[in-house]
N, C-alpha and C positions, 0 to 999 in steps of 0.2 A: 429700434432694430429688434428684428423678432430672432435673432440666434448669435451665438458671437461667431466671427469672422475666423476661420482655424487654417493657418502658415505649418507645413512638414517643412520639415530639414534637416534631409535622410543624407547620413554619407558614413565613410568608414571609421574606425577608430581616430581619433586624431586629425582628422579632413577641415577641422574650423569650422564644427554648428556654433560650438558657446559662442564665440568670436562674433559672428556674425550676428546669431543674434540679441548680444548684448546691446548693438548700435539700432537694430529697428525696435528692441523695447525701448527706448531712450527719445527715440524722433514719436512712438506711438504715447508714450507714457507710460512709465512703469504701471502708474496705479492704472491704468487699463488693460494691462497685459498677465494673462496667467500662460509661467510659461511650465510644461512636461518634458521631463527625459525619459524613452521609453528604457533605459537601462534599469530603470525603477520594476519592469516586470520579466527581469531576469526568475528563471526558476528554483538555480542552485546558488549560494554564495560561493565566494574564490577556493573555498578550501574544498568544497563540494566537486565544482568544476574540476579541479587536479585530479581528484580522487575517481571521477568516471571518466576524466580525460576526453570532454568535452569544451566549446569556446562559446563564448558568451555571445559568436555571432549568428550562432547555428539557430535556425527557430526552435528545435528542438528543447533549447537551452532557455526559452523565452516562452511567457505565459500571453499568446499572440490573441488566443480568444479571450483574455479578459481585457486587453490592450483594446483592441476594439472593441467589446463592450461599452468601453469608458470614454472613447473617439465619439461614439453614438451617440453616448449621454452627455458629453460634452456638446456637440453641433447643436444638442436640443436645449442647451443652455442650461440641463440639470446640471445637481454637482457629483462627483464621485468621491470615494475613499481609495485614493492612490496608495500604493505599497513604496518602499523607500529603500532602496540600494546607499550603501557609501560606498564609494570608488576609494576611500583613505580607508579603509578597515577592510576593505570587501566583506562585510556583513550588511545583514536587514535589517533595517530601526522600523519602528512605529510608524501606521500609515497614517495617513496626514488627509482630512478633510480639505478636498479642493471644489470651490464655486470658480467656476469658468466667469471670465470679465468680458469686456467688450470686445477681445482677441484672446485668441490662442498659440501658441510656436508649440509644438510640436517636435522635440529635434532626438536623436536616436540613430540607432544602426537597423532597425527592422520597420521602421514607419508604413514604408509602402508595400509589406509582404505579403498582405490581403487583398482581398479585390471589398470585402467589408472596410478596411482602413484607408485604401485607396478615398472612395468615393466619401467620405468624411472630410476632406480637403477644399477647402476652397483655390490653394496656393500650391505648391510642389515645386521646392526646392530641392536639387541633389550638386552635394558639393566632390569634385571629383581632380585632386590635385593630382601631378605626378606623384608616383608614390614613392620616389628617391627623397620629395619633398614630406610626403607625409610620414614615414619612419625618421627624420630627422625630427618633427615636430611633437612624437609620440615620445621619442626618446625625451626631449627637452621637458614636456609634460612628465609624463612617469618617472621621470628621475628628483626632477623637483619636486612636484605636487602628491605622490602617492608611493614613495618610498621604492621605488625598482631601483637597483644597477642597470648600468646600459646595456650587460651581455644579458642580464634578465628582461628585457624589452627586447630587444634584438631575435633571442630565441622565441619569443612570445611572437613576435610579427610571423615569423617562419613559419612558429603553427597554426597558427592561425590563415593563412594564404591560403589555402583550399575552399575553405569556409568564405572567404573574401571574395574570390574566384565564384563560389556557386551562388550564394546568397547579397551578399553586398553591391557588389557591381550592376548587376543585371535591374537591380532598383534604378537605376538612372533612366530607362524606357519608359518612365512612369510620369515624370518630371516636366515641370514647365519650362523650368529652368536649370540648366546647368551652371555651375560653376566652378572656373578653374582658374588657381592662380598658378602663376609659374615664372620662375625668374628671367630675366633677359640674356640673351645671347649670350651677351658680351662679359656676365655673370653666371654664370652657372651654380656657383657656389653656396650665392645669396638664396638663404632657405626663409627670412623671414622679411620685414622690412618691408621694402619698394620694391616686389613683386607685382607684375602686371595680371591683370585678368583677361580672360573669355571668357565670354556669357551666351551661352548656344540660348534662344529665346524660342522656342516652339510654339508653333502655331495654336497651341490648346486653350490658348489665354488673349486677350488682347492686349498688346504689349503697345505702351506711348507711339507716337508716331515721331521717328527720329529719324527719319529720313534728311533733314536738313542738314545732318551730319556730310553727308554727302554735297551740301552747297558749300562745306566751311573747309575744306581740302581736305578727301578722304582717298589720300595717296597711301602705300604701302609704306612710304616715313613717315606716316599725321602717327599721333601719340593717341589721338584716337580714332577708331576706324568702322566702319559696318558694311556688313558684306554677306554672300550667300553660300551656306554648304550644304554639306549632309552630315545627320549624326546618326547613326545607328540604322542608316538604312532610308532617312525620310529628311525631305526638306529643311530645313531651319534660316532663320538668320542670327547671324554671330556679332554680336558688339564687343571690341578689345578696345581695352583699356590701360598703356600703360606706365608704371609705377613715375616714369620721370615727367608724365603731362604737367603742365602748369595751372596752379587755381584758377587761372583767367580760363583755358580752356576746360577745366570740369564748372567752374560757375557756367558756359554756354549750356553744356551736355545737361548740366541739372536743372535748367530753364525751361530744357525741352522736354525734357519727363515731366515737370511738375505744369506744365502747360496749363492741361485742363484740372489739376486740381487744384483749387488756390488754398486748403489748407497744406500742402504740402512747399509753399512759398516759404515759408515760416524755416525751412529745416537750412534753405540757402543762409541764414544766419548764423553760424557754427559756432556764435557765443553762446544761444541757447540750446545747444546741441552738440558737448561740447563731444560725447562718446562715438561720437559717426566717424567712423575713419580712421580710430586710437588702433593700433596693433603694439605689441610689445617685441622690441628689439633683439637682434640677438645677444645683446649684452645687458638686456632687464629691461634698457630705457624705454619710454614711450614714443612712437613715430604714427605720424600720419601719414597714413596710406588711401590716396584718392583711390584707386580703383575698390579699392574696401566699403569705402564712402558709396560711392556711384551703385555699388551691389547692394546696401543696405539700402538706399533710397528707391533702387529700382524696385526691389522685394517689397519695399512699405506701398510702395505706389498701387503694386497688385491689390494688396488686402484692402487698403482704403477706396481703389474702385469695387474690392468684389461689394464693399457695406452699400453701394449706391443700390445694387442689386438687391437689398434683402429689407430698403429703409421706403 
């Protein structure tokens, strides 16, 4: 292969990039995957940011021309000297020599800000939850992992919502794919768990052919469904997926994605795979979550057709 294969997955604070792609580095193989956070080319640290009273989502806030630079020299399969944010300190450590592997993820809050970072992409994920759900899942983050109180998240989401509004959102027009989870009716409350997905699949890519979904009862009660909308103005087809389907009905759905690739057979096996689907509960535990599964498997599907192209 003359370049590695490069996955964005652009979404707002807290929206589940690690998440996700912790399960397609694990179906791809670690040791083939080098993954980037573009938080790493943030321009001020936390103490900086207070002090000029600017957010870390502003491009302003973010070194966007050396980001793409290093997008560049990645697709060409050189290496770079990435710069190094911690989220536990909010300081800068040491950059860190990175050689791009056989893939790339890509995952951040500015990925798609460019029309230079754009076309670096083989893939274009934007993950886009309600955001009653994503300040739930920021709090649980930042409280535990990086030392905030909840009213110092809370305040932080507030000022931040402008910047969200200009800059964050509007990257979804960019995207192959959307993603959204969100809890069922009948739950509204459930913020993490057995949350169901939508996956807007736009026409910019060629997506499996899962039309057979529709032979297998794609009623308004099937757990899973496909069907046709609009997102933002343009065509799309929508696959929902959700949280209460049965393994026997996601093993159908993942036969038909993995159709024409037969290395992608291997992943219906979830003893060697075992991270596809793992979310963490809202009381710590570990749960499998199928429609989590199905999004990691759809996204690996892309990147392993885009290598057909470039092999």
């Amino acid at each position: 292969m003359s370049r590695p294969i490069i996955l964005g997955i652009v979404g707002d604070s807290a929206a589940g990039k690690t998440t996700l792609t912790k399960g397609i580095a694990q179906v791809l193989g670690p040791e083939n995957v080098t993954i980037i956070c573009t938080d790493d080319y943030h321009k001020y640290d936390r103490k900086q940011r207070a002090e000029i009273n600017i957010t870390a989502l502003h491009p302003d806030c973010n070194h966007l021309d050396i980001m793409q630079q290093h997008l560049s020299l990645l697709r060409t399969g050189q290496p770079i000297l990435k710069p190094v944010y911690s989220h536990k300190t909010g300081t800068f450590e040491a950059p860190v020599y990175i050689k791009p592997n056989k893939f790339v993820i890509v995952e951040g809050l500015l990925g798609y800000s460019t029309r230079t970072a754009r076309d670096c992409y083989d893939v274009k994920v934007y993950l886009a939850p309600p955001e009653s759900i994503r300040a739930s899942w920021k709090v649980k983050r930042d409280t535990q992992k990086r030392g905030y109180t909840e009213e110092q998240v809370l305040a932080e989401l507030e000022k931040r919502e402008p910047d969200s509004e200009q800059f964050i959102r509007p990257q979804r027009q960019w995207s192959d794919i959307v993603v959204s989870f969100y809890p069922p009716s009948d739950d509204a409350n459930n913020t993490n768990g057995h949350l169901n997905v939508r996956l807007v699949l736009r026409p910019t890519i060629p997506h499996p052919d899962l039309t057979q979904i529709l032979d297998i009862g794609n009623s308004s009660m099937s757990a899973i469904r496909l069907g046709l909308d609009r997102d933002m103005g343009k065509p799309v087809d929508v696959l929902e997926v959700d949280g209460h389907t049965t393994l026997e009905q996601v093993n159908k759905l993942e036969h038909l994605i993995c159709a024409d690739m037969p290395y992608l057979k291997n992943v219906c096996d979830r003893e060697s795979n075992p991270e596809i689907g793992k979310v963490a509960g809202t009381t710590g535990e570990t749960i499998q979550s199928h429609p989590l599964a199905i999004t990691q498997l759809l996204t690996t599907y892309h990147m392993l057709k885009a290598t057909q192209m470039y092999q």
